[in-house]
N, C-alpha and C positions, 0 to 999 in steps of 0.2 A: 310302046311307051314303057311299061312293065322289062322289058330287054332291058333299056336303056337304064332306067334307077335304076335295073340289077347291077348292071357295067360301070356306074357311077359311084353305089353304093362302096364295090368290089377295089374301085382303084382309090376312094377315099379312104383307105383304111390300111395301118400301121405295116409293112413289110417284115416278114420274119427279123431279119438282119437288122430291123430298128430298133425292137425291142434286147436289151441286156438284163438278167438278172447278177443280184448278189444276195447272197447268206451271210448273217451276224448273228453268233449265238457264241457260249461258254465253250470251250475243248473239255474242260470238266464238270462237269455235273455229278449231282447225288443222287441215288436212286430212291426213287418215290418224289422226290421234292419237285413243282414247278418251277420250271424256266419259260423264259420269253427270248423267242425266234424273231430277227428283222429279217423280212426280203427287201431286197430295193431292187426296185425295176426301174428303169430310163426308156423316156419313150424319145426316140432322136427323130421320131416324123414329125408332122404338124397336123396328125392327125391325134383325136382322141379314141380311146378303145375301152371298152367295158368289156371286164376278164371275171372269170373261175380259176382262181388258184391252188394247186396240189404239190406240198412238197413232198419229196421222197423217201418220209422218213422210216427206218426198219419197222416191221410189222409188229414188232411188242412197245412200242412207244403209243401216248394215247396221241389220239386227233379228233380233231374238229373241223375236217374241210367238207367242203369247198371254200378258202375264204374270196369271198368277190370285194372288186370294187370297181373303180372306171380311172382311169390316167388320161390325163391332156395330154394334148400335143406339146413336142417340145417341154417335156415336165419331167421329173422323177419325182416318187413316191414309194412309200417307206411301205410295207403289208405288214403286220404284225399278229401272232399268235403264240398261246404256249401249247407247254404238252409235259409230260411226263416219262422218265425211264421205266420200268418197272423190275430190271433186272441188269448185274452189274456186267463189266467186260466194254470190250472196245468195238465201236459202230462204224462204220462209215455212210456219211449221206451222200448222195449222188445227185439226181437231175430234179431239177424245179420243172413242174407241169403245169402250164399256163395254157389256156383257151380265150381268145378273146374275140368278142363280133365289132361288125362294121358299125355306122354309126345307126344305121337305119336296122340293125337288126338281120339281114339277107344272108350275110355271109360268117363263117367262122372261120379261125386258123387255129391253129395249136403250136407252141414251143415244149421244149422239154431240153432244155440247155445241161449240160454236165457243170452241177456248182460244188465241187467235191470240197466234202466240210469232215474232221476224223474228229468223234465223239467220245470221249473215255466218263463211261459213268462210276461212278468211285460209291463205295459203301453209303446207307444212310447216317449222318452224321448228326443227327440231332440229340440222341442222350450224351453224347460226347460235347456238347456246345451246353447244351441244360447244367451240365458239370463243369466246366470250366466258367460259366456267367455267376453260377452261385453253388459252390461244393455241398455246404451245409443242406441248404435246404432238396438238393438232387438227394443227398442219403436219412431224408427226415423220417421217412417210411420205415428204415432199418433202424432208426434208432442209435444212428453211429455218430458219435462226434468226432470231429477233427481235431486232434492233439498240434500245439507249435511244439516242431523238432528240436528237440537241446541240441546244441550246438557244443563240440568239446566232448562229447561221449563214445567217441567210434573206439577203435581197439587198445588196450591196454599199452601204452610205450615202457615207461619205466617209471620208479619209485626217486623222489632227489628232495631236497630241504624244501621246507614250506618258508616263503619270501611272501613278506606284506600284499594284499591284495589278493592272493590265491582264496580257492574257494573253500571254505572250510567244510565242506560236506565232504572231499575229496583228499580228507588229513588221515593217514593211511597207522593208527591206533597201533596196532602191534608192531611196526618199526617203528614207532612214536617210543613205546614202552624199550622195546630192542636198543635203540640205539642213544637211546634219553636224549633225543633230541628231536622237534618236531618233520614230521616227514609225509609229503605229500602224493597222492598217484598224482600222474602225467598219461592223456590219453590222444592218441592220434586224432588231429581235426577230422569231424564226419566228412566224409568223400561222397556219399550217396551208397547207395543200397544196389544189389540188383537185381531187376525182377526179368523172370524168363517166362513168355505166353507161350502154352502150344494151344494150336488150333486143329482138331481132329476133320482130316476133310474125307475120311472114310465111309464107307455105303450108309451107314445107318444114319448119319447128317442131313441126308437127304430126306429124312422124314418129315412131311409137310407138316407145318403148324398153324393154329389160325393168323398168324402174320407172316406170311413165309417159311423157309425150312431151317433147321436144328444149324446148320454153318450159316446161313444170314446173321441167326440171333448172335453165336456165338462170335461171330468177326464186330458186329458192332459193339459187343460186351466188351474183346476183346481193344480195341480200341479208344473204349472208352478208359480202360484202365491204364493200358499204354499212357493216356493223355495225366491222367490223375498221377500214374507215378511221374514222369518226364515233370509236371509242374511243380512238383513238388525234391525236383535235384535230383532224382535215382535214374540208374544205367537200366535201359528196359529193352531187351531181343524180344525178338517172336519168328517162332518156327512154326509152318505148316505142312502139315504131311498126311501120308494116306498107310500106303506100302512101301512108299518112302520120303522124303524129302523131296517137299514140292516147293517150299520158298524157306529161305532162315536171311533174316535182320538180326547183324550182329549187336550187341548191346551199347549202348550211345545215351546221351542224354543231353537235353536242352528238348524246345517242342520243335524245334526244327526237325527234331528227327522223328515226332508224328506222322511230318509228311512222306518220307523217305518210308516208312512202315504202310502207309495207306498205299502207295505208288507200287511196295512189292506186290503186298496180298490182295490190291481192288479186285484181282481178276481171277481169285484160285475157286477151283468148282469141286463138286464133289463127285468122286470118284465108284466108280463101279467095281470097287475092292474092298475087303477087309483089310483096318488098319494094322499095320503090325508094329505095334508100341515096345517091345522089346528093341527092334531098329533105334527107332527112335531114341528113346533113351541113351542108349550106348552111345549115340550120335552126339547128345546135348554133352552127356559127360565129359566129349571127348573137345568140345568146342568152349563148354563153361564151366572154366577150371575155377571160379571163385563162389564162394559159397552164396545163395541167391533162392529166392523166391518164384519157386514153379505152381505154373498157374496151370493146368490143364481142362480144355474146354473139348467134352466127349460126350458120349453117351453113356449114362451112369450104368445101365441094366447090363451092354455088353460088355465090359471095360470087367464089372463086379466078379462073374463066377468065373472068371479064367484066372488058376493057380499061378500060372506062369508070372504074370503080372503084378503081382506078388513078392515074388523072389527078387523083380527086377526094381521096384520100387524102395525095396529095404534096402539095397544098395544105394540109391539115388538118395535115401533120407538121410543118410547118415552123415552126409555132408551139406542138403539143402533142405527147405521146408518145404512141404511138397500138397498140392490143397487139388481137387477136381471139382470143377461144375459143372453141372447139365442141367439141360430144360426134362423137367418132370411131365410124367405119362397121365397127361390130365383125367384119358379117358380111361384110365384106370382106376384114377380117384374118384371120378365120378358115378362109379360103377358101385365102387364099395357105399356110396351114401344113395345110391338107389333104393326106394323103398320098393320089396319082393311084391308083385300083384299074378303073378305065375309060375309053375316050375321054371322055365328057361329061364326067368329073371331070377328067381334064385338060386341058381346052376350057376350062371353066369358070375353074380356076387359075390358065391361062395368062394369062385375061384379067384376073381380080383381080390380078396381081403386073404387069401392063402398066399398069393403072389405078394401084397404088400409087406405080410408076416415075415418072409423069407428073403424079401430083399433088407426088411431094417436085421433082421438076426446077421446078413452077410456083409451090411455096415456096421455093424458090431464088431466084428468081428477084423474089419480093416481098420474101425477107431482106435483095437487094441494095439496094435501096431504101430500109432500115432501116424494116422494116414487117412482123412478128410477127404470123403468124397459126399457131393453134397448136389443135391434136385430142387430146383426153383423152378417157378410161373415163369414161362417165356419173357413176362412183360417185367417181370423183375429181375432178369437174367444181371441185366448191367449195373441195378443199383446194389445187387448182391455181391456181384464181383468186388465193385469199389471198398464196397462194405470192408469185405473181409481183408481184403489189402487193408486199406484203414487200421484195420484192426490188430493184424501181426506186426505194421511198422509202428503201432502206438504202444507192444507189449514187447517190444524189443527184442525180437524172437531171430534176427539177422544180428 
């Protein structure tokens, strides 16, 4: 008797070959954000099966399996879960793994179908969207306001008679007196501006932070400002590099070409080499011959006591304005407001507030130069960058 349900149980239940899955999800995602995963399964027996579901997804994504359920015979049915990326670059997902028993319980089978799905996870995009939904209030922290651009102010054309309606700010006094006749500037319609990112993807990048490492922060800063100049009508490149030239976005404007800039860099990692910024530069100079706003995202401490870098940046300012950012050495700062309760802690202190001494005298000392290199809170990195962009197209400094 017990044979027999076993043999009943065994042929009333779904055939490999009956069962089909499929996978629905984004090709792109953002990393860290949740997404929702569809399987659909089809059951083409007329039997029903109660499953353990597992899909295959890369080992740094989160999960939550087993998901169960049961499918009728003759049915399809949707399975549904999320999960998370936690780090960017391009995935591939492979086999759905399904388990399902008879109806009595007796017997199991297992599928593991090939549902090939390619996953491209793209940078975290949220201070980038926080910015664009509402400018003002993304930079209320820094205290930055947003100026409306004059329009009519770009590069000088020529001097020609003031005709009714011109603007009398623009009534040009000494050929006024000169020629005793009134006389006006004339200046080129603004075109946009253009700003130049580089992204440092050199060893020290890889410094972990409490949200991820030093190139995470700086690719969504980076980004983020991408976005804020592009909205605002300026031509914006971005170069990534290490040792050398690992991605360059030629300069473009509209937000179309946000995406064209996400699509380069989703994927650049940080490298196992010291960056050589000398390259670099020689490189931008050689690619952006119009005068523009360079944005450098490094590490302030390495970047600072090397002479060289130096030499090469007074060349690069005399044609462009030229500004660094980095995420600041928290545990440094923390160190120096340490209250001493032992020698080691004040060993320790002593030397954290020497090193902070030595690092402002050695920005000093590149401020004189008119050369802005500047350490911010991780968590401020993006509303700082905007900031300061903000800031040199509001003082007219291109």
């Amino acid at each position: 008797m017990a044979i027999l349900l076993s043999f009943s149980d065994f042929l009333f239940m779904p055939k490999k070959k009956d069962l089909t899955l499929e996978r629905t999800m984004k090709e792109e995602i953002e990393r860290n954000a949740e997404y929702e995963v569809k399987i659909s399964i089809q059951n083409a027996s007329p039997y029903q099966a109660t499953f353990d579901l597992m899909d295959g997804l890369p080992i740094t994504f989160t999960r939550n399996f087993p998901v169960k359920g049961t499918i009728p015979g003759q049915a399809k049915l949707h399975v549904k879960y999320k999960t998370k990326a936690p780090f960017r670059g391009d995935y591939q997902i492979q086999k759905v793994y399904v388990r399902y028993r008879s109806k009595i319980g007796l017997w199991k089978r297992q599928v593991s179908p090939n549902v090939h799905t390619d996953i491209r996870v793209l940078p975290d995009m949220t201070e980038t969207r926080h910015f664009l939904e509402n400018a003002q209030q993304f930079l209320l922290y820094e205290g930055q306001t947003i100026k409306k651009r004059q329009l009519g102010t770009g590069e000088f054309a020529k001097i020609r008679k003031y005709v009714v309606g011109d603007d009398l700010r623009k009534i040009n006094w000494r050929q006024t007196a000169k020629l005793q006749e009134l006389m006006t500037n004339e200046h080129e319609p603004e075109h946009g501006k253009y700003i130049s990112i580089l992204i440092d993807c050199g060893r020290m990048m890889g410094v972990e932070l409490e949200h991820h490492n030093r190139l995470e922060r700086s690719l969504e800063a980076a980004l983020t400002v991408a976005a804020a100049a592009l909205q605002k009508g300026d031509y914006v490149s971005v170069l990534a590099f290490s040792k050398d030239v690992k991605a360059y976005v030629p300069p473009n404007k509209g937000m179309k070409h946000l995406q064209t800039i996400i699509h380069e860099l989703y994927n650049i990692e940080v490298d196992p080499y010291e960056s050589n910024y000398a390259s670099v530069l020689q490189y931008l100079q050689t690619v952006q011959k119009k005068r523009s706003f360079i944005l450098l995202f490094s590490d302030v401490s390495t970047f600072l006591y090397e002479e060289a870098h130096l030499f090469y940046l007074q060349r690069v300012r005399r044609k462009h304005v030229f500004m660094m950012l980095g995420v600041e050495n928290q545990m440094t700062d923390a160190w120096t407001r340490e209250v001493p309760t032992d020698q080691q802690t004040a060993m320790v202190k002593s030397m954290a507030q020497r090193h902070v001494l030595e690092k402002k005298k050695e920005l000093a000392k590149w401020e004189k130069q008119g050369l802005q290199l500047i350490e911010t809170p991780e968590e401020r990195l993006a509303t700082s960058a905007v900031s300061h962009y903000i800031d040199i197209m509001n003082r007219g400094l291109l």
